[in-house]
DSSP file (Angstrom, degrees, kcal/mol; ACC not computed):
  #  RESIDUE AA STRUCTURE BP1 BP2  ACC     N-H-->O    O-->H-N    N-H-->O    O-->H-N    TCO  KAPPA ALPHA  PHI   PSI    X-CA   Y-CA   Z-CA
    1    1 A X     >        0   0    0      0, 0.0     4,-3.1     0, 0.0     5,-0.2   0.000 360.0 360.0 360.0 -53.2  122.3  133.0  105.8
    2    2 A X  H  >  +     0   0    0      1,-0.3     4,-2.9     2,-0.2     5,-0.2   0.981 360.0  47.9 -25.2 -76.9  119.0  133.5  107.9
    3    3 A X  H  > S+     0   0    0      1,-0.3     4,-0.7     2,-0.2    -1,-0.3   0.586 102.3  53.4 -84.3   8.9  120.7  135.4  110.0
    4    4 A X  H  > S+     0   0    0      2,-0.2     4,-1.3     3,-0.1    -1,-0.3   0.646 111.6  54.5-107.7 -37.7  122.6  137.8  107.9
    5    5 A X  H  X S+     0   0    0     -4,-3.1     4,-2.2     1,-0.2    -2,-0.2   0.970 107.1  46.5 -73.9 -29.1  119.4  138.6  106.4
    6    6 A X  H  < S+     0   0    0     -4,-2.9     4,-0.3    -5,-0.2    -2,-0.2   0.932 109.2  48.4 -78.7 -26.2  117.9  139.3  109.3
    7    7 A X  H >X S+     0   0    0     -4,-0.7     4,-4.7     2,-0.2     3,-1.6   0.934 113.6  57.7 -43.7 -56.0  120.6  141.7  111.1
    8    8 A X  H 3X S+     0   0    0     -4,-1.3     4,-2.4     1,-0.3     5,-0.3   0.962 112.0  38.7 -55.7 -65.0  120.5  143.5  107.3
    9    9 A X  H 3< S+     0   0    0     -4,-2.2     4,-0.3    -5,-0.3    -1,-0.3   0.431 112.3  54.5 -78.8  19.7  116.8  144.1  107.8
   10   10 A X  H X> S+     0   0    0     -3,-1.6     3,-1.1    -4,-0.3     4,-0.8   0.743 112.7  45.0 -79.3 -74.1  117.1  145.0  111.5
   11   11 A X  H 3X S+     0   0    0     -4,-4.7     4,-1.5     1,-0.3    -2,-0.2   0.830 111.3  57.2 -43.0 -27.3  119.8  147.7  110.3
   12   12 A X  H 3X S+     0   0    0     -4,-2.4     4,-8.2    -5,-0.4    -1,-0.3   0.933 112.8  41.2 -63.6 -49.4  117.3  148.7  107.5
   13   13 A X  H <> S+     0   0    0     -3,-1.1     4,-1.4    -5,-0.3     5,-0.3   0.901 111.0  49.7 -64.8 -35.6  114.9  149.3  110.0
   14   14 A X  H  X S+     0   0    0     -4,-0.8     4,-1.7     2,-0.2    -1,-0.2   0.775 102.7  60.2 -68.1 -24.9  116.7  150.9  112.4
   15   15 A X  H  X S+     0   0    0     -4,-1.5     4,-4.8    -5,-0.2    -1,-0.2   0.887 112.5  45.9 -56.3 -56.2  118.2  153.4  110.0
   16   16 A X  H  X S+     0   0    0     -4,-8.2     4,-1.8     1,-0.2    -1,-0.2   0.874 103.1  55.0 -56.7 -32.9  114.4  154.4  109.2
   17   17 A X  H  X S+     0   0    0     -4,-1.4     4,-1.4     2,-0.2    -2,-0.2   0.720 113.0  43.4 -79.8 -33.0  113.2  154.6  112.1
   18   18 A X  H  X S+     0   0    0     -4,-1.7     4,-1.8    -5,-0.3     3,-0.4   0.993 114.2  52.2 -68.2 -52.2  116.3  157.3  112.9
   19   19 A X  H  X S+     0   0    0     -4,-4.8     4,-3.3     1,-0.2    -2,-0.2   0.936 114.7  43.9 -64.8 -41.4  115.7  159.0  109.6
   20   20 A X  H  X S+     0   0    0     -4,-1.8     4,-1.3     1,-0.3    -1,-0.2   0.771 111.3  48.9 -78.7 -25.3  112.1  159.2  110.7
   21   21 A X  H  X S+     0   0    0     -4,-1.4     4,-1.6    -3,-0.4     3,-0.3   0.952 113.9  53.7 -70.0 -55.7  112.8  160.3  114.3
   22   22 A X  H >X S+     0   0    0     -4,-1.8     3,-1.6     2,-0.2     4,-1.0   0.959 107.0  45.2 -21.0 -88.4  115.1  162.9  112.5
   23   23 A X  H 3< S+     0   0    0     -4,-3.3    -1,-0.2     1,-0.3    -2,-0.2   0.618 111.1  57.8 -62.3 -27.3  112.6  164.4  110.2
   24   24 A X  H 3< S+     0   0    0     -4,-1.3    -1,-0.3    -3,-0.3    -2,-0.2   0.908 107.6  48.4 -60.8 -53.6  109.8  164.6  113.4
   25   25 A X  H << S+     0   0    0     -3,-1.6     2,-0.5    -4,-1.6    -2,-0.2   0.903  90.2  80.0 -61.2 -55.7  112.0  166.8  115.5
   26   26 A X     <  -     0   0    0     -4,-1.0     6,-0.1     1,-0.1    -1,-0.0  -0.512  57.3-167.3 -69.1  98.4  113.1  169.4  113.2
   27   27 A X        +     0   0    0     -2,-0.5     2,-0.4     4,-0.0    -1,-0.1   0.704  63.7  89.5 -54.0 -37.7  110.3  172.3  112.8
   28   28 A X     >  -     0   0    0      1,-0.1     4,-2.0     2,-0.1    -2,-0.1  -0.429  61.5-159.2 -66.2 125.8  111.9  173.9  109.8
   29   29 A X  H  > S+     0   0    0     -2,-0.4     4,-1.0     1,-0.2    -1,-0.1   0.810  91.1  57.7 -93.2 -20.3  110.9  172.7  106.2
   30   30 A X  H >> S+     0   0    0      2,-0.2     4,-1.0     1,-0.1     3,-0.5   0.923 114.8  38.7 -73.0 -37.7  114.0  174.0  104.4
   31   31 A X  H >> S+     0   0    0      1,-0.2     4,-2.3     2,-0.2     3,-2.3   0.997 106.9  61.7 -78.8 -43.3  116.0  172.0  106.7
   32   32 A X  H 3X S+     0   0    0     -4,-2.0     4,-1.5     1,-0.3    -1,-0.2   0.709 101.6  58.0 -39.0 -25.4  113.5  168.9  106.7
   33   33 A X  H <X S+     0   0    0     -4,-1.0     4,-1.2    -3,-0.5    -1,-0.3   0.858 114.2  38.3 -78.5 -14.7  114.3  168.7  102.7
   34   34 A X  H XX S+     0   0    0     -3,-2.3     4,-1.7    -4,-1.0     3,-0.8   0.957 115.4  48.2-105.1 -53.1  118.0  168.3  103.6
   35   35 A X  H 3X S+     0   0    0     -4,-2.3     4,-2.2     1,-0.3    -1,-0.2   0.797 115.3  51.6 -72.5 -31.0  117.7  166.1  106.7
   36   36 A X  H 3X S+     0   0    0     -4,-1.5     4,-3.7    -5,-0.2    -1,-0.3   0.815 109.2  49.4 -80.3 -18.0  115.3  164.0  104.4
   37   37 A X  H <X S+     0   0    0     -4,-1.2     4,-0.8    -3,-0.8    -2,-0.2   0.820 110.0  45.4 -48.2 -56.4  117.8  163.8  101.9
   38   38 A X  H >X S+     0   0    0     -4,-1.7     4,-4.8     2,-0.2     3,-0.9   0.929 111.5  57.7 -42.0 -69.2  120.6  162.8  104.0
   39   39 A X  H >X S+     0   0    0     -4,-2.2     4,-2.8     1,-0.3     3,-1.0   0.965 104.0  54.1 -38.4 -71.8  118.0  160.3  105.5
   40   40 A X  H 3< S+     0   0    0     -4,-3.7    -1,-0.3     1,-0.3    -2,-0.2   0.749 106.3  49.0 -51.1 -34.1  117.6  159.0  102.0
   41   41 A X  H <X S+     0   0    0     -3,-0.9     4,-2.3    -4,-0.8    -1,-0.3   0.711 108.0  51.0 -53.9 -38.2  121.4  158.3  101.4
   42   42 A X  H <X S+     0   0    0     -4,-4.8     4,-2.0    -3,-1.0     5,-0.2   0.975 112.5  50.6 -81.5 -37.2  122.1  156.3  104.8
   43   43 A X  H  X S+     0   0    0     -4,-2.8     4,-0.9    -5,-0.4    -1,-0.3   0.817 113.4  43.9 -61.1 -16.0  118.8  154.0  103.8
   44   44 A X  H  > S+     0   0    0     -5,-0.4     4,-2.4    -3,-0.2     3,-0.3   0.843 116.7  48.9-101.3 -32.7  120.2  153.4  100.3
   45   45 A X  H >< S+     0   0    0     -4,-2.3     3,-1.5     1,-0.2     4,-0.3   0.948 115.9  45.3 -48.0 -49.2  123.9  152.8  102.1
   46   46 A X  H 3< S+     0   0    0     -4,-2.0     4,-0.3     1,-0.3    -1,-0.2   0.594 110.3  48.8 -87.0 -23.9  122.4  150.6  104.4
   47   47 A X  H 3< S+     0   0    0     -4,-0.9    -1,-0.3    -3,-0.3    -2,-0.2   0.599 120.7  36.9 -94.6 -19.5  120.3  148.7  101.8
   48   48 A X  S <X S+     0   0    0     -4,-2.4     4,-6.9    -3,-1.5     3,-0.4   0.409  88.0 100.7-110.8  24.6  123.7  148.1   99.2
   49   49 A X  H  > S+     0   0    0     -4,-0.3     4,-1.8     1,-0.3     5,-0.3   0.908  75.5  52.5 -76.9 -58.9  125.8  147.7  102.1
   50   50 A X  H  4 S+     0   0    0     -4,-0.3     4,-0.4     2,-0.2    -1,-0.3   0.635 107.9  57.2 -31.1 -34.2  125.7  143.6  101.6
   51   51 A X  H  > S+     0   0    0     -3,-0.4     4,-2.4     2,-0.2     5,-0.2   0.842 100.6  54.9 -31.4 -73.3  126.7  144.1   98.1
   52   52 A X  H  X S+     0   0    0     -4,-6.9     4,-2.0     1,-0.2    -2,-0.2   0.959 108.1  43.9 -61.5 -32.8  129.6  145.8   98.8
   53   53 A X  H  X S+     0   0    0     -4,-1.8     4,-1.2     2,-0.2     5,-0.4   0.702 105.8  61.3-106.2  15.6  130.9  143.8  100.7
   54   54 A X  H >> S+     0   0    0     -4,-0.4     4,-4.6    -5,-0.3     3,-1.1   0.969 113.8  42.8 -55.7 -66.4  130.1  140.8   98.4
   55   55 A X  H 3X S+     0   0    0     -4,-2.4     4,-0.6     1,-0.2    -2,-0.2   0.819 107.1  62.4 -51.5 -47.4  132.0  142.4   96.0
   56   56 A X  H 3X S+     0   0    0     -4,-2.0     4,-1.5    -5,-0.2    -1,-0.2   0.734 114.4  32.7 -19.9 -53.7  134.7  143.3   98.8
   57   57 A X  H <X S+     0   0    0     -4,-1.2     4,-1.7    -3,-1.1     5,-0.3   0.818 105.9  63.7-101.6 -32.5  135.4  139.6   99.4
   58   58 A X  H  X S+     0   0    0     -4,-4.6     4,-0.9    -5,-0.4    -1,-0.3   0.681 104.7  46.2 -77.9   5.4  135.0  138.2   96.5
   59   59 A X  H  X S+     0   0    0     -4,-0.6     4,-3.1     2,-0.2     5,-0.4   0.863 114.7  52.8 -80.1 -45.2  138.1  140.3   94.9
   60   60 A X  H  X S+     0   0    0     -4,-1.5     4,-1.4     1,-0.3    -2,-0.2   0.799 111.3  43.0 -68.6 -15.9  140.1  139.4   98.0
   61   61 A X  H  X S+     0   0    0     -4,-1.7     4,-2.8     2,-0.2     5,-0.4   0.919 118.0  45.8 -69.9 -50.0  139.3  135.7   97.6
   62   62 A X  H  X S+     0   0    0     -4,-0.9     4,-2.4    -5,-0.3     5,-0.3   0.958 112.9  49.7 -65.5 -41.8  140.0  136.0   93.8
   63   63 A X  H >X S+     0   0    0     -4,-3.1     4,-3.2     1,-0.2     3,-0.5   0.966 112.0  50.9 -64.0 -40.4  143.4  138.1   94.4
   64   64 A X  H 3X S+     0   0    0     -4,-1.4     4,-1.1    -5,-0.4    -1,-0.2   0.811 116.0  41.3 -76.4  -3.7  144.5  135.2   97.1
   65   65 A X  H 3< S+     0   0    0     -4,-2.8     4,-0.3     2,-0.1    -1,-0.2   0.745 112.8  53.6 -99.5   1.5  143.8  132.5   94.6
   66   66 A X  H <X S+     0   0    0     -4,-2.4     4,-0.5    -3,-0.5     3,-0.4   0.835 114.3  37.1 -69.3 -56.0  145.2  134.4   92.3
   67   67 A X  H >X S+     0   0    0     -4,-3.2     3,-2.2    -5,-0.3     4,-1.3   0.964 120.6  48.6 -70.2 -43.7  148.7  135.0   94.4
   68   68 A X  H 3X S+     0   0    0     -4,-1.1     4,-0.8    -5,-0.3    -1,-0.2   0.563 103.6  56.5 -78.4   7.0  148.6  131.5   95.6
   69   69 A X  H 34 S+     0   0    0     -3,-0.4     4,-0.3    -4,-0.3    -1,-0.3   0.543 110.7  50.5-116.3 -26.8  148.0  129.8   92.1
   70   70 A X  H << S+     0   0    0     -3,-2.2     7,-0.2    -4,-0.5    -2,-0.2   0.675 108.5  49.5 -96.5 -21.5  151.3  131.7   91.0
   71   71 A X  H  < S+     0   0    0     -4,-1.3     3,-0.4     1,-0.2    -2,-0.2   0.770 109.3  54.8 -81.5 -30.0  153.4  130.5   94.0
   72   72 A X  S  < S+     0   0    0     -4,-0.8    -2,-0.2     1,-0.2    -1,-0.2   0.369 107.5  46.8-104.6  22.2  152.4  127.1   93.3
   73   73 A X    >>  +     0   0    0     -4,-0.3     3,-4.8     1,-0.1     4,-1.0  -0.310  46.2 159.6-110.2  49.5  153.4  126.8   89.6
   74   74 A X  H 3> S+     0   0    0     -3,-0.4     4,-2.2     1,-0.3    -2,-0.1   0.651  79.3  60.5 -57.1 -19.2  156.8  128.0   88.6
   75   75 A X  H 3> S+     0   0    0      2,-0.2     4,-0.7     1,-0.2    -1,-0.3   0.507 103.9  48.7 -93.4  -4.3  156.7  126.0   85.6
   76   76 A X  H <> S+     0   0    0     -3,-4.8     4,-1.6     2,-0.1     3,-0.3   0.925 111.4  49.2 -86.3 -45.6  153.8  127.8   84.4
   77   77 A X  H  X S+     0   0    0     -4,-1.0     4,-3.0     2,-0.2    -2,-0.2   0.905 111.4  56.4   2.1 -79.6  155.6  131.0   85.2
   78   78 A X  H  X S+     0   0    0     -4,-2.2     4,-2.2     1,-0.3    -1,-0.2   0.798 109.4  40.4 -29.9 -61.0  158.3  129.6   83.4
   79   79 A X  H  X S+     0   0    0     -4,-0.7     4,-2.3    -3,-0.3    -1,-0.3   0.794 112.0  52.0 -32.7 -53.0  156.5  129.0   80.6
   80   80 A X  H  X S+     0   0    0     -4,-1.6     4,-1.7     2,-0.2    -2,-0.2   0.988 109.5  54.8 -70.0 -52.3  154.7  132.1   80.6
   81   81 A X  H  X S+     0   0    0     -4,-3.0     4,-3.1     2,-0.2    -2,-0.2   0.811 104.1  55.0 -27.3 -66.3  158.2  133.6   81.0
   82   82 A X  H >X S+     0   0    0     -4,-2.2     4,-1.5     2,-0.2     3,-1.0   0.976 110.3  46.8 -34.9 -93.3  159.6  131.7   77.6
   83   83 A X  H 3X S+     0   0    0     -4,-2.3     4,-1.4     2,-0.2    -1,-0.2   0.581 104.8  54.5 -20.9 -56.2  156.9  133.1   75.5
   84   84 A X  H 3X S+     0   0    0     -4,-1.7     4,-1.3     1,-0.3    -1,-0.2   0.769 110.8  52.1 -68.2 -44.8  156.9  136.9   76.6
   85   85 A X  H XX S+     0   0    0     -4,-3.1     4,-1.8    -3,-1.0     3,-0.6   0.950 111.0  45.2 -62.1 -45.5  160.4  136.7   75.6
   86   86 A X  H 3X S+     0   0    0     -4,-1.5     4,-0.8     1,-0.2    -2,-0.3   0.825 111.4  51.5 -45.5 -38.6  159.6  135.1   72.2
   87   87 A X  H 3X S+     0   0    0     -4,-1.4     4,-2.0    -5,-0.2    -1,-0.2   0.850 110.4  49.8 -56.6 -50.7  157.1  137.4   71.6
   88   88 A X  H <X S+     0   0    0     -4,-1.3     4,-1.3    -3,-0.6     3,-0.4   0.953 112.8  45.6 -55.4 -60.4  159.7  140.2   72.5
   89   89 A X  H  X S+     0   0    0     -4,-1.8     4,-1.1     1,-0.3    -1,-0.3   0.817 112.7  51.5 -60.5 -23.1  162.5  138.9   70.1
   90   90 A X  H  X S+     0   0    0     -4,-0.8     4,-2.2     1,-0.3    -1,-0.3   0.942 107.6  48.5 -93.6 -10.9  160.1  138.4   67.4
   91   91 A X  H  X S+     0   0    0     -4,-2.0     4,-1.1    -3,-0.4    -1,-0.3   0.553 111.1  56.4 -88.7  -9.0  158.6  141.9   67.6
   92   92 A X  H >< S+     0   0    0     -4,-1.3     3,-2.7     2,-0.2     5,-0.4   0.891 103.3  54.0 -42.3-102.7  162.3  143.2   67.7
   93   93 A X  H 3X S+     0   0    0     -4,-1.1     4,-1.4     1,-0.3     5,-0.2   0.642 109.7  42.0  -0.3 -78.4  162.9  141.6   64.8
   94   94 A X  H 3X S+     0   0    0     -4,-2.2     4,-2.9    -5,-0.3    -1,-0.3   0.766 113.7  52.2 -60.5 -31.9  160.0  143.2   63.0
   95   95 A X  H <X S+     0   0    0     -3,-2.7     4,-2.4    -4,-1.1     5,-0.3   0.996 110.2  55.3 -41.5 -87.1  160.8  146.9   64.6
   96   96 A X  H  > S+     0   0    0      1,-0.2     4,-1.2     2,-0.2    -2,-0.2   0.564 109.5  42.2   8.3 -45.4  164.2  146.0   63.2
   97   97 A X  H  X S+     0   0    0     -4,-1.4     4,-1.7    -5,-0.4    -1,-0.2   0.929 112.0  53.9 -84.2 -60.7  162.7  145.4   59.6
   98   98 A X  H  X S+     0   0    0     -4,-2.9     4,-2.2    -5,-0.2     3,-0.4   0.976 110.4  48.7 -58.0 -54.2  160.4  148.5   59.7
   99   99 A X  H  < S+     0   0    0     -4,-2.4    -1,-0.2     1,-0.2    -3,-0.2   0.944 108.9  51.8 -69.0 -27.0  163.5  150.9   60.5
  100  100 A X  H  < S+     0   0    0     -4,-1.2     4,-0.2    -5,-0.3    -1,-0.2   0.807 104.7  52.0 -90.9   0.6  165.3  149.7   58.2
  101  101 A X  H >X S+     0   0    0     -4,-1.7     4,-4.3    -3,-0.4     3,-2.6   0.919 114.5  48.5 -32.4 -70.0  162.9  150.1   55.5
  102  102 A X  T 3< S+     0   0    0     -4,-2.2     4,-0.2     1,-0.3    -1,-0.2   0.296 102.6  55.7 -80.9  11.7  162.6  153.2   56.5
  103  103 A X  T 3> S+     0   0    0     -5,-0.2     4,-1.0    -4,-0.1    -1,-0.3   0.400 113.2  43.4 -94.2 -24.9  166.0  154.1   56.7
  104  104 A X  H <> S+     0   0    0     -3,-2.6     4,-2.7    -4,-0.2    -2,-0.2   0.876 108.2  61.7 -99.3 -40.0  166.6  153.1   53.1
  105  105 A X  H  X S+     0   0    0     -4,-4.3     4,-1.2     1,-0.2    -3,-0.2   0.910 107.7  43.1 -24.5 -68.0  163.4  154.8   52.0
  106  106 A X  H  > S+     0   0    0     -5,-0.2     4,-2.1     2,-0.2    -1,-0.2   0.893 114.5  49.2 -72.0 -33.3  164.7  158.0   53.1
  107  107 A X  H >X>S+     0   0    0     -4,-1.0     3,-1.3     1,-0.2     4,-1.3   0.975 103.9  60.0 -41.9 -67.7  168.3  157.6   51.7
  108  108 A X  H 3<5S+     0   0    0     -4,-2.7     4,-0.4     1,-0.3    -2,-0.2   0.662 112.7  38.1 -42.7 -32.4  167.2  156.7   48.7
  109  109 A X  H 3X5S+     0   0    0     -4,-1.2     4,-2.2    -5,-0.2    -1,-0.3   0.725 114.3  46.7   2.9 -84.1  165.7  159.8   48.8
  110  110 A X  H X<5S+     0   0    0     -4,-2.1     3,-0.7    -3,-1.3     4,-0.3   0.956 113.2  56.3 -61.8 -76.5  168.2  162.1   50.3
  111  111 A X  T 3X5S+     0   0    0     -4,-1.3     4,-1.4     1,-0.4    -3,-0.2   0.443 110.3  50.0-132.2 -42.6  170.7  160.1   47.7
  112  112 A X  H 3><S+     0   0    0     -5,-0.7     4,-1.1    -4,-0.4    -1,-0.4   0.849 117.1  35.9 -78.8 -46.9  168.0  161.4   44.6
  113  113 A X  H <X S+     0   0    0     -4,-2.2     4,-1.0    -3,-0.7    -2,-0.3   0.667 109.5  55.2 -94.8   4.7  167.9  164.5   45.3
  114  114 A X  H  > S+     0   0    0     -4,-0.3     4,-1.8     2,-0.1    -2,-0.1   0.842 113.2  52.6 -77.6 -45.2  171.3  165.1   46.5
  115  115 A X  H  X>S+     0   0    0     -4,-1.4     4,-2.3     1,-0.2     5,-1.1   0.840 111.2  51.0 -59.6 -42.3  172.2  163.5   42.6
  116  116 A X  H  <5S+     0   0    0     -4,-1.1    -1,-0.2     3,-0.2    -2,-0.1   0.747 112.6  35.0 -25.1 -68.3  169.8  166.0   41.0
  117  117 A X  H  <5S+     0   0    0     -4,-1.0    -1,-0.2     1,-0.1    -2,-0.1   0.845 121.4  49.0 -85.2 -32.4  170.6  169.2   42.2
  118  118 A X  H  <5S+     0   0    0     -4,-1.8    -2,-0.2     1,-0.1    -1,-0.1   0.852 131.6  17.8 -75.9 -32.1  174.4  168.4   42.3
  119  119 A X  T  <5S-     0   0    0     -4,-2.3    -3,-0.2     2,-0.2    -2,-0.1   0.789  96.4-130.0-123.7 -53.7  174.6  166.9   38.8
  120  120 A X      < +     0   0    0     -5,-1.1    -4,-0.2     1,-0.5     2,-0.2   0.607  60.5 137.4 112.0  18.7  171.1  168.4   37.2
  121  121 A X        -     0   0    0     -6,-0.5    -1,-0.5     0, 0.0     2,-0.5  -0.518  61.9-120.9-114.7 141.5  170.0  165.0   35.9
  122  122 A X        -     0   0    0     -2,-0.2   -10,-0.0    -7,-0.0     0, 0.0  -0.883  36.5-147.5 -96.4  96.0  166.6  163.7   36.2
  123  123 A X        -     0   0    0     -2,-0.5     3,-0.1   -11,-0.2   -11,-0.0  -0.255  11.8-162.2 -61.4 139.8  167.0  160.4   38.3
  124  124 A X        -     0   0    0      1,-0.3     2,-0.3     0, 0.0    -1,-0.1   0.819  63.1 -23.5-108.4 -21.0  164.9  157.6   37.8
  125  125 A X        -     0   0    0      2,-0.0     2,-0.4   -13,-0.0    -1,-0.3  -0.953  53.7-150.5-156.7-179.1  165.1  155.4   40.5
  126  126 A X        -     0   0    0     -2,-0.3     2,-0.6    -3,-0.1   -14,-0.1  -0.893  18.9-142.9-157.9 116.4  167.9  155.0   43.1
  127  127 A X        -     0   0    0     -2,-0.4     2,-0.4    14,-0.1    -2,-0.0  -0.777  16.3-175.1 -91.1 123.2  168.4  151.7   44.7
  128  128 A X        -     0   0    0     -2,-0.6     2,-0.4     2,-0.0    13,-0.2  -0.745   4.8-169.1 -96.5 134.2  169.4  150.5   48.7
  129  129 A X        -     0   0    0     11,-1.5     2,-0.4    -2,-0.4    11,-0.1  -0.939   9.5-144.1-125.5-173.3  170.0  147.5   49.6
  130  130 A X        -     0   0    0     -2,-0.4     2,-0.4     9,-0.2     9,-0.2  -0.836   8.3-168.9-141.3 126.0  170.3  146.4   53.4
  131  131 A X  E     -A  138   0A   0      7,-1.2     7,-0.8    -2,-0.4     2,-0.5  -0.972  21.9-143.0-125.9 150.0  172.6  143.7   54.8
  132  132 A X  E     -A  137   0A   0     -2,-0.4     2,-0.3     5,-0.2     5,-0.2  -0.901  17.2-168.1-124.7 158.6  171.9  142.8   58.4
  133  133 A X  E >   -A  136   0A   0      3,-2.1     3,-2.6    -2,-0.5    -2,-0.0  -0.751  32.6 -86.7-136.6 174.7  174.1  142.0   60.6
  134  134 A X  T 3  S+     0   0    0     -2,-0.3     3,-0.1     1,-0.2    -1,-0.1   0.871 124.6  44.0 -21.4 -54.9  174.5  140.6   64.1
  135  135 A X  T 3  S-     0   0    0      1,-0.1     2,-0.3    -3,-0.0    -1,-0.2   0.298 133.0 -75.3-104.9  11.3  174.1  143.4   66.0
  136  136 A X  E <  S-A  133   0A   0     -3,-2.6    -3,-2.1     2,-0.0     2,-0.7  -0.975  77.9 -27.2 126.5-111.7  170.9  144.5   63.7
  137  137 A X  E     -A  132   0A   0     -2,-0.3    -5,-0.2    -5,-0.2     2,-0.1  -0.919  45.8-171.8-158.4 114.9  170.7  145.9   60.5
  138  138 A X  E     -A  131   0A   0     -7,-0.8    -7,-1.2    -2,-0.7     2,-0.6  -0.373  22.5-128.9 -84.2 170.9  173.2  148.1   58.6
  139  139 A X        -     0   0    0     -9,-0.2     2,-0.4    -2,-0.1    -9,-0.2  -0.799  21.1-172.9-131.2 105.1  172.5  149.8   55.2
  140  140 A X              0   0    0     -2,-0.6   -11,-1.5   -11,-0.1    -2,-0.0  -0.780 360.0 360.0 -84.1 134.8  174.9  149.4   52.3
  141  141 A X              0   0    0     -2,-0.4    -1,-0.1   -13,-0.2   -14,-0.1   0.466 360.0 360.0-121.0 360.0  174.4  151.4   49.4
């Protein structure tokens, strides 16, 4: 640990001591804001540079316990598996419900004004009913 902090503040230093070497040489002052600029970016690289790769390693740790956590449970898998399929069927199911609601809605409809115009009678209600069937849901009327 010592010694990964000191390397880091070696690399801090040396980085200034370049930026500073830089900024000495160079006569020009338009170019001295740019060079110091520059300057200023590698010191701030250099300074979050332990950070990244903290951050670095710890996702590749988390992604290998991650992978290895998945290899060594198939019956949680399994499990997990089970569910996501229940989940599936029962939100079928309920799709299922909602279109055919809305399938009879709009007969019922269609079926009222179709009576209406054809006959000239003021309808008062028009009833659907639904049977479901195996292979999902029919509309009888």
């Amino acid at each position: 640990m010592i010694d990964a902090l000191a390397k880091w503040l070696q690399q801090i230093i040396a980085v200034v001591l370049l930026a500073s070497l830089a900024d000495l040489l160079l006569p020009n002052r338009v170019m001295q804001r740019y060079v110091r600029l520059v300057a200023g970016l590698f010191i701030l690289l250099t300074m979050v540079t332990p950070l990244l790769q903290w951050i670095r390693g710890d996702f590749g740790e988390r992604l290998a316990m991650g992978i290895e956590s998945a290899s060594r449970s198939p019956e949680s898998s399994a499990d997990e598996l089970a569910r996501i399929r229940e989940d599936g069927e029962r939100l079928q199911a309920v799709w299922a419900e909602r279109a055919a609601t809305l399938a009879t809605d709009r007969l019922a409809g269609e079926i009222e004004r179709e009576v209406e115009r054809e006959q000239g009678v003021d309808v008062r209600r028009v009833e659907v009913d639904v049977e479901t069937t195996p292979e999902g849901s029919g509309l009888r009327g």
